[in-house]
TIVO-2410 file (N, C-alpha, C; in nm, 3 decimals):
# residues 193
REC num residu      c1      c2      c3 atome chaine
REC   1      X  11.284   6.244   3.813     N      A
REC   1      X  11.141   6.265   3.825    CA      A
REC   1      X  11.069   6.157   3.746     C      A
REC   2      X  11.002   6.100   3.793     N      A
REC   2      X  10.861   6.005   3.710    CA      A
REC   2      X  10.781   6.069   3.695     C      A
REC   3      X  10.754   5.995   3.607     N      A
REC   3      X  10.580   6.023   3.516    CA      A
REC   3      X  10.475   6.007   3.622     C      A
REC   4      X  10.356   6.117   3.602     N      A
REC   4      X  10.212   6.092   3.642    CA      A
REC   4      X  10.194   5.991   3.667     C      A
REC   5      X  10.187   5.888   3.588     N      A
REC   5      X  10.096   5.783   3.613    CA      A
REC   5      X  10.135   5.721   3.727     C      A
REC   6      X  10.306   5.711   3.689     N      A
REC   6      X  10.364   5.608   3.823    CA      A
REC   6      X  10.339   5.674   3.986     C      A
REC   7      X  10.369   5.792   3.959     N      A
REC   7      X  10.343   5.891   4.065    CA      A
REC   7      X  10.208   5.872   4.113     C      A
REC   8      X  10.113   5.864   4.072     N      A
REC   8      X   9.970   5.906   4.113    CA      A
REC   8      X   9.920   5.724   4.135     C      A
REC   9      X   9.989   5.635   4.106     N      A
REC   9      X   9.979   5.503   4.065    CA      A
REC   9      X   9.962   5.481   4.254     C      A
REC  10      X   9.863   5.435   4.309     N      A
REC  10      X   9.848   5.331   4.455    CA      A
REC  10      X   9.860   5.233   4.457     C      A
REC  11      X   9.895   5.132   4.362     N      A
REC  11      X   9.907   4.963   4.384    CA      A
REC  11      X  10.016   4.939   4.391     C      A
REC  12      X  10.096   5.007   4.415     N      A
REC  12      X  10.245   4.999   4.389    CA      A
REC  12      X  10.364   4.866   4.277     C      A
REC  13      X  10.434   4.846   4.308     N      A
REC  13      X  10.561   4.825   4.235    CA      A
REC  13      X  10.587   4.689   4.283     C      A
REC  14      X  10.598   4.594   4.206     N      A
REC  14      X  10.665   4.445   4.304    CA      A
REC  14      X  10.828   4.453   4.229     C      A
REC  15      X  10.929   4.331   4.223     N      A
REC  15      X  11.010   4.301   4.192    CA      A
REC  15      X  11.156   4.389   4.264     C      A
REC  16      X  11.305   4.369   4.208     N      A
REC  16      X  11.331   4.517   4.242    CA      A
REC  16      X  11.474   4.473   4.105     C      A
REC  17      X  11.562   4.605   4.148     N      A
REC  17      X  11.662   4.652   4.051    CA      A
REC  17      X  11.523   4.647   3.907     C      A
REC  18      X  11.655   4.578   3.820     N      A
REC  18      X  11.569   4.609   3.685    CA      A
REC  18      X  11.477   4.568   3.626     C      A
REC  19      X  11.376   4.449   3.741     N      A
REC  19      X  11.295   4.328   3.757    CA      A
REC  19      X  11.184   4.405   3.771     C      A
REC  20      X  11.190   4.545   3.820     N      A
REC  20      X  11.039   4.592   3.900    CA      A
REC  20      X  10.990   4.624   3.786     C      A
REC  21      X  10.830   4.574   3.835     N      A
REC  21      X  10.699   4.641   3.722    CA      A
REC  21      X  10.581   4.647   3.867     C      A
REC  22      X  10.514   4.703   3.778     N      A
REC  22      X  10.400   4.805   3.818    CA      A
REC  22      X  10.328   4.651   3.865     C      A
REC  23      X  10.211   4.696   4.021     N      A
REC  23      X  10.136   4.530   4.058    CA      A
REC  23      X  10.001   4.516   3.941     C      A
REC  24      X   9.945   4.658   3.928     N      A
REC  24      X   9.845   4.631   3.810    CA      A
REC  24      X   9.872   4.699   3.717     C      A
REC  25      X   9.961   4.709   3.645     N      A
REC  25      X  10.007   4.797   3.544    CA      A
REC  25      X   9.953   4.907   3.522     C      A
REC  26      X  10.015   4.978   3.637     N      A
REC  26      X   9.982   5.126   3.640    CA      A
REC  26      X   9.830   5.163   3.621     C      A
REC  27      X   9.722   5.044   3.624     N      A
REC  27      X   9.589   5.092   3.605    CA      A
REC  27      X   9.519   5.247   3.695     C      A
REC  28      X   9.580   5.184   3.859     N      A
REC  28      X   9.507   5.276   3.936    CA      A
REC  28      X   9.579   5.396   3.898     C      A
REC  29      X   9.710   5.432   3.863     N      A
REC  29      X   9.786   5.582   3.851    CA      A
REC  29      X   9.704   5.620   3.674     C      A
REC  30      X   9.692   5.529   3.580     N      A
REC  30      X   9.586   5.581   3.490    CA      A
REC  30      X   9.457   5.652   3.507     C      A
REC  31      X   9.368   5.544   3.588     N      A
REC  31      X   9.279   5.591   3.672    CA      A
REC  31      X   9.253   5.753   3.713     C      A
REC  32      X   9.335   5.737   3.851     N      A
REC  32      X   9.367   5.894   3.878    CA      A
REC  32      X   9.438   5.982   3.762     C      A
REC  33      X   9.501   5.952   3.663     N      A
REC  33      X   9.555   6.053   3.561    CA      A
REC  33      X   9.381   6.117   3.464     C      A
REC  34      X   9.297   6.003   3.441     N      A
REC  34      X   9.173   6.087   3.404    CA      A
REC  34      X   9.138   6.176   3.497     C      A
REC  35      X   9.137   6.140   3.630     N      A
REC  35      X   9.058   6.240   3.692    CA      A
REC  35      X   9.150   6.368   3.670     C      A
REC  36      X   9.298   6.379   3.730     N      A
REC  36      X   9.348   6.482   3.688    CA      A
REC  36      X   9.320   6.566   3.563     C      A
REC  37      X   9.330   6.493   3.425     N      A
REC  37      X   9.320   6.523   3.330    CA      A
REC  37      X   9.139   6.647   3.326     C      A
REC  38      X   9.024   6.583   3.378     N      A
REC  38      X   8.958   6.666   3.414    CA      A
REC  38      X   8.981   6.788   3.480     C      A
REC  39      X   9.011   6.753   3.578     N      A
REC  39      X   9.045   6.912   3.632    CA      A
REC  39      X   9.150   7.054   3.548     C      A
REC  40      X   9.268   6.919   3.492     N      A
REC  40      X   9.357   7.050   3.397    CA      A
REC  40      X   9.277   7.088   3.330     C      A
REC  41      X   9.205   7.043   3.236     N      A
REC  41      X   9.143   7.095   3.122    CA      A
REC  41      X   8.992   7.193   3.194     C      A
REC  42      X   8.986   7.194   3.308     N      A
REC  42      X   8.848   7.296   3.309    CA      A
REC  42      X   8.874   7.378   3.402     C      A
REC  43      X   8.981   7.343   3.487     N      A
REC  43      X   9.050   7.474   3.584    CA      A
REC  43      X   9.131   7.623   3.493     C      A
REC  44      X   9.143   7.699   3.519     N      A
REC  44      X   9.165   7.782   3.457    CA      A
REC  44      X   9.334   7.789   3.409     C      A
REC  45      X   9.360   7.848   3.313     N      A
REC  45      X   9.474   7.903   3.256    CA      A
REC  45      X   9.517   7.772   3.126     C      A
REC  46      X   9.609   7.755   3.070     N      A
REC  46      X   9.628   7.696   2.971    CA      A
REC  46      X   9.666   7.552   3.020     C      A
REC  47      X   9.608   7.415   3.028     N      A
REC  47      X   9.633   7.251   3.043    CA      A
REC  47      X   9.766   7.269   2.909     C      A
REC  48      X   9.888   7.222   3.031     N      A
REC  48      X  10.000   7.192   2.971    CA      A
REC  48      X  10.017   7.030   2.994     C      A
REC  49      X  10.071   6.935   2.855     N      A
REC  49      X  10.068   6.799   2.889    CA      A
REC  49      X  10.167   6.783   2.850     C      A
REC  50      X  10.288   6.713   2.943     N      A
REC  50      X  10.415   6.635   2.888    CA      A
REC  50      X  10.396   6.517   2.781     C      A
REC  51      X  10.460   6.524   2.684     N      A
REC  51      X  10.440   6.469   2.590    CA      A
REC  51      X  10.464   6.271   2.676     C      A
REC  52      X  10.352   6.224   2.604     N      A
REC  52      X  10.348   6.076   2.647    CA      A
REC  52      X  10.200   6.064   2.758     C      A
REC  53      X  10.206   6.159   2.852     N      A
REC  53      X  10.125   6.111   2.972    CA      A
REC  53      X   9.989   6.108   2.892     C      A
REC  54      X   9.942   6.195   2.819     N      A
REC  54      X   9.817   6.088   2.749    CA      A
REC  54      X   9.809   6.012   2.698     C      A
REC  55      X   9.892   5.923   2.699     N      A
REC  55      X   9.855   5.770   2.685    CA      A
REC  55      X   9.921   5.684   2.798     C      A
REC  56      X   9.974   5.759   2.896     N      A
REC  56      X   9.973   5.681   3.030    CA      A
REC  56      X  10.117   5.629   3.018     C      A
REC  57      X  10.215   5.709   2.967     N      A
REC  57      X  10.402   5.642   2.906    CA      A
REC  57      X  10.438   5.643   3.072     C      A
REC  58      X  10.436   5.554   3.093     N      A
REC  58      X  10.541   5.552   3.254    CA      A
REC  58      X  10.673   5.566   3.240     C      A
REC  59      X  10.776   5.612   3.136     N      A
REC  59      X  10.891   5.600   3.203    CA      A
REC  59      X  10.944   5.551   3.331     C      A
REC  60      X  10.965   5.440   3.335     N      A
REC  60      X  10.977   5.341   3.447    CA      A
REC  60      X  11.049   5.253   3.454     C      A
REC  61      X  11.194   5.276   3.501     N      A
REC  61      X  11.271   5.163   3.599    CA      A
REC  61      X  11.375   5.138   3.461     C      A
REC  62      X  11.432   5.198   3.358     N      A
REC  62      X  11.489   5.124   3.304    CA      A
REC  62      X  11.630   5.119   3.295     C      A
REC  63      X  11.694   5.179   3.404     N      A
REC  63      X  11.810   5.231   3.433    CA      A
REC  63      X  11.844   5.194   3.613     C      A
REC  64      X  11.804   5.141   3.669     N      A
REC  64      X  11.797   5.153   3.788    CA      A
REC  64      X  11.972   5.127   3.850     C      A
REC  65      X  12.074   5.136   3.832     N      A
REC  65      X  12.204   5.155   3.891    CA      A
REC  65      X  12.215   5.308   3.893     C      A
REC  66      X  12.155   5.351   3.789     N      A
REC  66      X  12.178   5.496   3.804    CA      A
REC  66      X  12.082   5.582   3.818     C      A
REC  67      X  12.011   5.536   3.877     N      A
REC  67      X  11.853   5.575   3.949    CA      A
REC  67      X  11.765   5.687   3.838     C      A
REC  68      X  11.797   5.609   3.703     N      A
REC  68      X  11.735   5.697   3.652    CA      A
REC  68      X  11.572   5.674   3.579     C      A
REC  69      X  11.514   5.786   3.620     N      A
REC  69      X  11.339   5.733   3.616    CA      A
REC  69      X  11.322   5.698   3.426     C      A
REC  70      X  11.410   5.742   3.356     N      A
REC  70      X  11.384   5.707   3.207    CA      A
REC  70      X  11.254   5.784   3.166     C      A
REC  71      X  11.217   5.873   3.226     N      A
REC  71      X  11.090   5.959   3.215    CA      A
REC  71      X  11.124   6.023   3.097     C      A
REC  72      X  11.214   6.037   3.025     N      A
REC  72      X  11.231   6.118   2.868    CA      A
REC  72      X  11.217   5.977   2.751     C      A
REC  73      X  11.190   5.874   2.794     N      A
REC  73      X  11.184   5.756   2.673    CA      A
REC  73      X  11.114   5.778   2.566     C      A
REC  74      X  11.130   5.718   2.450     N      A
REC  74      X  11.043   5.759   2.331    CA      A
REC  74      X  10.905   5.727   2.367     C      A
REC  75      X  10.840   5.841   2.250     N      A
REC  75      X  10.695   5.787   2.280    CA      A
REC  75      X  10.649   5.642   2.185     C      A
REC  76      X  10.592   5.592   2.265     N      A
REC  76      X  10.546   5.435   2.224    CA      A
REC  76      X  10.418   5.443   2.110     C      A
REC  77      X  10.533   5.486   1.983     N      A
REC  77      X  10.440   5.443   1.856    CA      A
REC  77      X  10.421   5.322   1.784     C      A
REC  78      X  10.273   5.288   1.801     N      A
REC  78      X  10.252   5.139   1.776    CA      A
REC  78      X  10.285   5.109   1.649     C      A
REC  79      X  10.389   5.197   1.526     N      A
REC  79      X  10.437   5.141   1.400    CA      A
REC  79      X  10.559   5.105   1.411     C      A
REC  80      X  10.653   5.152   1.501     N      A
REC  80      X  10.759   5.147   1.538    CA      A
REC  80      X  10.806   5.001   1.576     C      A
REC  81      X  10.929   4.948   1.525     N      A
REC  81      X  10.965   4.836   1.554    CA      A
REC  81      X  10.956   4.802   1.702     C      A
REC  82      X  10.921   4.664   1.741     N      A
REC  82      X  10.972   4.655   1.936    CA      A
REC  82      X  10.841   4.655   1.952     C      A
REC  83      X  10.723   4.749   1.924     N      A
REC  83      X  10.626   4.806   1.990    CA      A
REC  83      X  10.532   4.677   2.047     C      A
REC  84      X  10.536   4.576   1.958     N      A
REC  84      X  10.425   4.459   1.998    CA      A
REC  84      X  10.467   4.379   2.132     C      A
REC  85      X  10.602   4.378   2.133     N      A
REC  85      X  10.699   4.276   2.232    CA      A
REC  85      X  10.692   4.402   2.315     C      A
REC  86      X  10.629   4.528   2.370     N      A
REC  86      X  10.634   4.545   2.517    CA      A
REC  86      X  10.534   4.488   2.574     C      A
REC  87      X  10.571   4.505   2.730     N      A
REC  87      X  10.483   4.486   2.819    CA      A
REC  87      X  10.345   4.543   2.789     C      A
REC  88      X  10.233   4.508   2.835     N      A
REC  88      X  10.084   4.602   2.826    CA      A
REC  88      X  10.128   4.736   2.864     C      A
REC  89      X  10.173   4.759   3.026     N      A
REC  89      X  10.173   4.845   3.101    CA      A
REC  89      X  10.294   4.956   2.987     C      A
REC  90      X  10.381   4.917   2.923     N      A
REC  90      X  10.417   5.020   2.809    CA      A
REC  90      X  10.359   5.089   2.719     C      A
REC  91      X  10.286   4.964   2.674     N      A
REC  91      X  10.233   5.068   2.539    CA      A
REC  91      X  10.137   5.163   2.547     C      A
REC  92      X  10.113   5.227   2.438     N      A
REC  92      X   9.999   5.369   2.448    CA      A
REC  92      X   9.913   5.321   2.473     C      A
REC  93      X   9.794   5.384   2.586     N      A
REC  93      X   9.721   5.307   2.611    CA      A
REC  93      X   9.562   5.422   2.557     C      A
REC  94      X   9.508   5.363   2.469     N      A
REC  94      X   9.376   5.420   2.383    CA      A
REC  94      X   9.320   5.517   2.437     C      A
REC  95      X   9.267   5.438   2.537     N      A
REC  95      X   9.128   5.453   2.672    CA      A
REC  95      X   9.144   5.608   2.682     C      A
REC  96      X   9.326   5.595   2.740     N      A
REC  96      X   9.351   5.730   2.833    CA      A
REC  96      X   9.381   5.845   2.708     C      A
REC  97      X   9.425   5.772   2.584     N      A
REC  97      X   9.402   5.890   2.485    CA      A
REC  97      X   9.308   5.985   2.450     C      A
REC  98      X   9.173   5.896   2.439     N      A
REC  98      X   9.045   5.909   2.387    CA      A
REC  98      X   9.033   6.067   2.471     C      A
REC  99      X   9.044   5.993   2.594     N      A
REC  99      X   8.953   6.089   2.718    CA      A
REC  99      X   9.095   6.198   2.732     C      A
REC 100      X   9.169   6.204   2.690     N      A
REC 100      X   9.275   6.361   2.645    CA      A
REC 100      X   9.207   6.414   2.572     C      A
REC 101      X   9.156   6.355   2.441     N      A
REC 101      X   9.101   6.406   2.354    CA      A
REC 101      X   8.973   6.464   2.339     C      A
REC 102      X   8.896   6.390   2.437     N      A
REC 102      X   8.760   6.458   2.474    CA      A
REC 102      X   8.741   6.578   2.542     C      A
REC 103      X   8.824   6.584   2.639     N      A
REC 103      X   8.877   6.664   2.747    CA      A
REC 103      X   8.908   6.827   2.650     C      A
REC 104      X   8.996   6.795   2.574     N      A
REC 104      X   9.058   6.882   2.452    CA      A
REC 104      X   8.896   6.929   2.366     C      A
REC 105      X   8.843   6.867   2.382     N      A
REC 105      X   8.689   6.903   2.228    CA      A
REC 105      X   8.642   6.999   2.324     C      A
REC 106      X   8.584   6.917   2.482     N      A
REC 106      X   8.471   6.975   2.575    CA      A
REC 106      X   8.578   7.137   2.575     C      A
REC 107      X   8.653   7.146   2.647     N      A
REC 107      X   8.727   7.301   2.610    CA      A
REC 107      X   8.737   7.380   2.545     C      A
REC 108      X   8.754   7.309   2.427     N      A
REC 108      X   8.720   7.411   2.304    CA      A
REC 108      X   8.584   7.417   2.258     C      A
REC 109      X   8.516   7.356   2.314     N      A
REC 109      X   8.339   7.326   2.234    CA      A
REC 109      X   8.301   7.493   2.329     C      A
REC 110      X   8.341   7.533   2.505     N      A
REC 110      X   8.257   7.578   2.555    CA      A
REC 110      X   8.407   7.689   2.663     C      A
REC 111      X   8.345   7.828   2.588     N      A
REC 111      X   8.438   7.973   2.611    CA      A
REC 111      X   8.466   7.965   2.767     C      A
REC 112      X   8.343   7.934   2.850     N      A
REC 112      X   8.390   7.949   2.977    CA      A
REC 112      X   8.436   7.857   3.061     C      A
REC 113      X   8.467   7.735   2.985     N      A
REC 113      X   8.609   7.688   3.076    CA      A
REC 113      X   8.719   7.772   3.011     C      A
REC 114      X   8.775   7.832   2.914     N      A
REC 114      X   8.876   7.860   2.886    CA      A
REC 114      X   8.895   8.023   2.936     C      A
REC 115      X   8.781   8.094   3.013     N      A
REC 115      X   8.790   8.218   3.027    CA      A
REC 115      X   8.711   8.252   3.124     C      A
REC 116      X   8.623   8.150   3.182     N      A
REC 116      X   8.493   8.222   3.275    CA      A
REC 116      X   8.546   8.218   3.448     C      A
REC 117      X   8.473   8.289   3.470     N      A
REC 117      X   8.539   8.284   3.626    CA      A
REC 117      X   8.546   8.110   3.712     C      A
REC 118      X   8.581   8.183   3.811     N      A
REC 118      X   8.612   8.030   3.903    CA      A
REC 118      X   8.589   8.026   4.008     C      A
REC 119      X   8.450   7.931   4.019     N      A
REC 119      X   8.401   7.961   4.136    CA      A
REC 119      X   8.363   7.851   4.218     C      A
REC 120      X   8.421   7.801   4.348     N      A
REC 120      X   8.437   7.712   4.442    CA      A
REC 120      X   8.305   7.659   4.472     C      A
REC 121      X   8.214   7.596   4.429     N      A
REC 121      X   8.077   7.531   4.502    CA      A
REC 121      X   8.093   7.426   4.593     C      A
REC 122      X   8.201   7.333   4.604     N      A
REC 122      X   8.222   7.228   4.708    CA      A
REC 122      X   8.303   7.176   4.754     C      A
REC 123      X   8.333   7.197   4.856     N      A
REC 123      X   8.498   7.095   4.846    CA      A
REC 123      X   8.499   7.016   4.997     C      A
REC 124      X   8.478   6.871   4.976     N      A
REC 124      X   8.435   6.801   5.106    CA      A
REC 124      X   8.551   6.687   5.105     C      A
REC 125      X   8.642   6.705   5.204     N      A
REC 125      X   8.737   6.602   5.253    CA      A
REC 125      X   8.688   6.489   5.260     C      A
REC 126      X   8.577   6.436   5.337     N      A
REC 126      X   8.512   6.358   5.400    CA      A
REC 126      X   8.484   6.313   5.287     C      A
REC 127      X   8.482   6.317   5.148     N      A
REC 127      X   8.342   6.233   5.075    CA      A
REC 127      X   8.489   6.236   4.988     C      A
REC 128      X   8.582   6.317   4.969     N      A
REC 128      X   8.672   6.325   4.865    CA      A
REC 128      X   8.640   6.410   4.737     C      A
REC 129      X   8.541   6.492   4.762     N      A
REC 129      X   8.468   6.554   4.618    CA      A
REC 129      X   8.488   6.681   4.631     C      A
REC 130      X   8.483   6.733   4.500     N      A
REC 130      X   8.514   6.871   4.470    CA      A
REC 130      X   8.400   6.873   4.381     C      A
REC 131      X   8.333   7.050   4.378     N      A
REC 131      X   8.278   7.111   4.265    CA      A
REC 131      X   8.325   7.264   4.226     C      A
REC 132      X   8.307   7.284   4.106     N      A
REC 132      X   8.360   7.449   4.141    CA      A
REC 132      X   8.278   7.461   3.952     C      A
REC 133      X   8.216   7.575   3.946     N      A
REC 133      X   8.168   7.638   3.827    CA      A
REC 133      X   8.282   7.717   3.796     C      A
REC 134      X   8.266   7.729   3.635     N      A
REC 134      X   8.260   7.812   3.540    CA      A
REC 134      X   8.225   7.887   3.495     C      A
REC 135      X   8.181   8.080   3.471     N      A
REC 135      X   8.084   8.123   3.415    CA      A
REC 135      X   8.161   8.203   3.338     C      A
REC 136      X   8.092   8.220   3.217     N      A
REC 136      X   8.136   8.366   3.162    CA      A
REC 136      X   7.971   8.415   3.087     C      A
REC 137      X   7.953   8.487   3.011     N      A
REC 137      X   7.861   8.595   2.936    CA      A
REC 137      X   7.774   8.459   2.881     C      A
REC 138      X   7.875   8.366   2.773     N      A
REC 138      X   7.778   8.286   2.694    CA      A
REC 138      X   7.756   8.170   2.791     C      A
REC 139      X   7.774   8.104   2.882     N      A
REC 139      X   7.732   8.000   2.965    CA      A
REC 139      X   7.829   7.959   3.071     C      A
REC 140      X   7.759   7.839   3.116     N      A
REC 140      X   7.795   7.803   3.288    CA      A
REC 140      X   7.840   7.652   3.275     C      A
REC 141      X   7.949   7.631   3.322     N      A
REC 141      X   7.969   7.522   3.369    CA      A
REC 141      X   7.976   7.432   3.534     C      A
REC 142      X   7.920   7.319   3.523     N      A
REC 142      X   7.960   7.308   3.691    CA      A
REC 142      X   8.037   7.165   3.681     C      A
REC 143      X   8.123   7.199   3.745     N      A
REC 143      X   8.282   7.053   3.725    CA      A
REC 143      X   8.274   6.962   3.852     C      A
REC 144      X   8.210   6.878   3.842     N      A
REC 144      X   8.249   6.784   3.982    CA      A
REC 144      X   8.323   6.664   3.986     C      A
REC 145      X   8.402   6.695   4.081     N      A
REC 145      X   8.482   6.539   4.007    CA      A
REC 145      X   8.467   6.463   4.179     C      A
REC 146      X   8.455   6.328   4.169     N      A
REC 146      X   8.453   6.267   4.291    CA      A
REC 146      X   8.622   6.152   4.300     C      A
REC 147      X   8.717   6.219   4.383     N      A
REC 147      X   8.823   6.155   4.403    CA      A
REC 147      X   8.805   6.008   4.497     C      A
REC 148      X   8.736   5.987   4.554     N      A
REC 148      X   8.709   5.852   4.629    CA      A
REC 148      X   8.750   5.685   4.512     C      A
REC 149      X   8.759   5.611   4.531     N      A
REC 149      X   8.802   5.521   4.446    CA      A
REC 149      X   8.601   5.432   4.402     C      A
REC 150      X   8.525   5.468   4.498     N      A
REC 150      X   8.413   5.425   4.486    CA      A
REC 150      X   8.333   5.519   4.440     C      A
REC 151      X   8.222   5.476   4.344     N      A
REC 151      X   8.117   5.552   4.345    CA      A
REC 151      X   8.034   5.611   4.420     C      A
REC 152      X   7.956   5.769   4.414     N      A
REC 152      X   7.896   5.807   4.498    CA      A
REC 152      X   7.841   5.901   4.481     C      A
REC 153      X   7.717   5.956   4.511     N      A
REC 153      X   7.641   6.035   4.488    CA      A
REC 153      X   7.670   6.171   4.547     C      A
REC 154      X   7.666   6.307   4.483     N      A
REC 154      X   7.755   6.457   4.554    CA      A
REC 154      X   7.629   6.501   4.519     C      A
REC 155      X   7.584   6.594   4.628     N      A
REC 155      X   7.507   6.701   4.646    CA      A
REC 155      X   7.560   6.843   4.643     C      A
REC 156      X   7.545   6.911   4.529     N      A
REC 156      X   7.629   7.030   4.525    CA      A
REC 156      X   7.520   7.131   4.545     C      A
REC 157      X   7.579   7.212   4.658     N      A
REC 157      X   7.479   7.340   4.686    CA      A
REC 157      X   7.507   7.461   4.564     C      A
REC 158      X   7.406   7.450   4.524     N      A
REC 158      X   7.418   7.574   4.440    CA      A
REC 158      X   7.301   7.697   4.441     C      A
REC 159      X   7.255   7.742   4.610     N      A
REC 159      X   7.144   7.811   4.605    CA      A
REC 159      X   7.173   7.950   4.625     C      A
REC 160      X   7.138   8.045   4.493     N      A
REC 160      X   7.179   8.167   4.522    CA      A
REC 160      X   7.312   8.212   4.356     C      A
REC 161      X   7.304   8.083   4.358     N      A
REC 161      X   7.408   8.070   4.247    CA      A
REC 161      X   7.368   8.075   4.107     C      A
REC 162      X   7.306   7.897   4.148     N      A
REC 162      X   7.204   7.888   3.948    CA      A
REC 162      X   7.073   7.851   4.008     C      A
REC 163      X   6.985   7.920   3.900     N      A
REC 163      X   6.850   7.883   3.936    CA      A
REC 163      X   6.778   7.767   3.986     C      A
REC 164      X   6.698   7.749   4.046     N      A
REC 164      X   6.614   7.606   4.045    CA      A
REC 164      X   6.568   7.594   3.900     C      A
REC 165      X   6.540   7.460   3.818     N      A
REC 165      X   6.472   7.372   3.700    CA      A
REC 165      X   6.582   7.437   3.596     C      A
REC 166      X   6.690   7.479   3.620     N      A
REC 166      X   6.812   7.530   3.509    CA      A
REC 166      X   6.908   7.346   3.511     C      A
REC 167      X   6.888   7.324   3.347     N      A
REC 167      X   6.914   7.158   3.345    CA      A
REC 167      X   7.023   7.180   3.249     C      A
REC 168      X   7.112   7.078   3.300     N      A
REC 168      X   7.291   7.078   3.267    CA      A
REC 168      X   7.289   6.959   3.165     C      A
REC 169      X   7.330   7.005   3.039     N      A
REC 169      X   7.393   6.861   2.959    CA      A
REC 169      X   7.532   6.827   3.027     C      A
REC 170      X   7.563   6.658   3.061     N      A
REC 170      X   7.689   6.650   3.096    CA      A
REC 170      X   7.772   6.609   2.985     C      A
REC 171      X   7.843   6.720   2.896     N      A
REC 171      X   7.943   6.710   2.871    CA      A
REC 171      X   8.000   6.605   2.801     C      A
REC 172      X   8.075   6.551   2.968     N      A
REC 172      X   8.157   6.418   2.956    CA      A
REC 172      X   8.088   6.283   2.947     C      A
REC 173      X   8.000   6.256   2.982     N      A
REC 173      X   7.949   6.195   3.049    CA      A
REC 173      X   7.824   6.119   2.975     C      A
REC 174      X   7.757   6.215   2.929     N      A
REC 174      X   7.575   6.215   2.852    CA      A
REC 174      X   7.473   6.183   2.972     C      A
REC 175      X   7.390   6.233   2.903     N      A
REC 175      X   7.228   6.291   3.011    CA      A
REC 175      X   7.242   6.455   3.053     C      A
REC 176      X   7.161   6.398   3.148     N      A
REC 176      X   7.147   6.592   3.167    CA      A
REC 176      X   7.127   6.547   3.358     C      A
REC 177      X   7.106   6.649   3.426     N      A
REC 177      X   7.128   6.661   3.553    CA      A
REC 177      X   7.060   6.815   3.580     C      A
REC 178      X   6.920   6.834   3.646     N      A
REC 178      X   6.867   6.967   3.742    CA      A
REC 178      X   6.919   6.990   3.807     C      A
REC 179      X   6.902   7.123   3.845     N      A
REC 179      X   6.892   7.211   3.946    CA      A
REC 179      X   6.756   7.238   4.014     C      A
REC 180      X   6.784   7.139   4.139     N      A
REC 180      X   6.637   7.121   4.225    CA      A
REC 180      X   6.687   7.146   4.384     C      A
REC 181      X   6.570   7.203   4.459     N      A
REC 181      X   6.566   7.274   4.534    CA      A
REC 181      X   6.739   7.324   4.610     C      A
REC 182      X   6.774   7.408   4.492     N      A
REC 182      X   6.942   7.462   4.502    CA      A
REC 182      X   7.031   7.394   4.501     C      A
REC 183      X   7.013   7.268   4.472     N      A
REC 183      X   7.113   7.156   4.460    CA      A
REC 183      X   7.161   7.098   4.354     C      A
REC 184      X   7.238   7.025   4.274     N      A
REC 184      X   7.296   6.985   4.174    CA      A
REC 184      X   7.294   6.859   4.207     C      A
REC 185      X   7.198   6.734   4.184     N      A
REC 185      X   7.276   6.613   4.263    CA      A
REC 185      X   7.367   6.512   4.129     C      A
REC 186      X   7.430   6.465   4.106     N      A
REC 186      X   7.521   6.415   4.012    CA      A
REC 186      X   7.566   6.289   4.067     C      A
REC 187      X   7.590   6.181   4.035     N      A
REC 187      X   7.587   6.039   4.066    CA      A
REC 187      X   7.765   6.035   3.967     C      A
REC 188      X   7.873   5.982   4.063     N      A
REC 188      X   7.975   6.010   3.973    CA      A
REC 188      X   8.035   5.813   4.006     C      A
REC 189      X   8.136   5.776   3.918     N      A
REC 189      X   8.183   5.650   3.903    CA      A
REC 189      X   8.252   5.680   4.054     C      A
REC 190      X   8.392   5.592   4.045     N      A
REC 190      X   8.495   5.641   4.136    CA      A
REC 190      X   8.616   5.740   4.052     C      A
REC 191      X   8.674   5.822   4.150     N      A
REC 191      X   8.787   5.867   4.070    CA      A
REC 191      X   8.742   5.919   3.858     C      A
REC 192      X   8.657   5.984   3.890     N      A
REC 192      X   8.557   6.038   3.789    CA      A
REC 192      X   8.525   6.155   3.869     C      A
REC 193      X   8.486   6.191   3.707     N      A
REC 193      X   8.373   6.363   3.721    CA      A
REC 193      X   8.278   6.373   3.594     C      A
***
């Protein structure tokens, strides 16, 4: 089995046997590992993380006669001898730490991702976007993440749901975002929420 990143990784792999590396070092499977990382942490039940994938550890290719993915390799501590002489695409990579770690605060900052119901507001093939709230007693969340690799603007119906002029701090993100005539509109990167 491989790691997330390589898995979720679209630019694929050049070289081969024990030559292969990643074409952009695993950027785009990082990429998509934030967006994932959003969704574990605000979908319901407990975000379990294999040790390494927040910082993007590809276990990758270092065995290849015996087809083994090396997905149990140590984790890449930057005090540790070796650590400077890897590749980029090895070492821990910050970025994708940070945003584990944010991910980890926003959850614990707010009860009803960790307990509030779950409730489906959007889910459009066509655009690649998902929304779905959060509620419990002390507040509401609304999670949109846009899977497309481009930026793009999601219109989330929310009439009947949350009020009109009810205004959302984002979280992740900073600013705030209305609720105008039943809609949520939210402007997301690519492969973001």
């Amino acid at each position: 089995t491989n790691r997330a990143v390589v898995k979720l990784d679209h630019d694929g792999i050049t070289g081969t046997g024990a030559n292969r590396t990643p074409v952009n070092g695993f950027e785009d499977g990082k990429a998509r590992l934030k967006t994932v990382a959003i969704l574990q942490f605000t979908l319901p039940g407990a975000p379990t993380v294999y040790y390494g994938d927040e910082v993007g550890l590809a276990g990758f290719g270092s065995d290849v006669p015996r087809d083994d993915p090396y997905n149990r390799q140590p984790y890449p501590w930057a005090d540790e001898p070796g650590y400077d002489a890897l590749p980029d695409w090895r070492k821990a990579d910050a970025d994708l730490l940070a945003h584990y770690q944010a991910m980890g605060q926003i959850r614990a900052q707010y009860s009803f991702l960790r307990t509030g119901s779950w409730d489906t507001l959007l889910t459009d093939d066509a655009h690649d976007a998902l929304a779905y709230a959060r509620q419990n007693t002390e507040g509401v969340a609304v999670v949109v993440v846009n899977r497309a690799k481009t930026g793009q603007t999601i219109d989330v119906p929310v009439d009947g749901y949350l009020p009109n002029g009810l205004t959302f701090t984002d979280a992740l993100n900073g600013g705030t975002v209305t609720v105008t005539d039943g809609t949520l509109t939210v402007t997301l990167n690519g492969l973001w929420g």
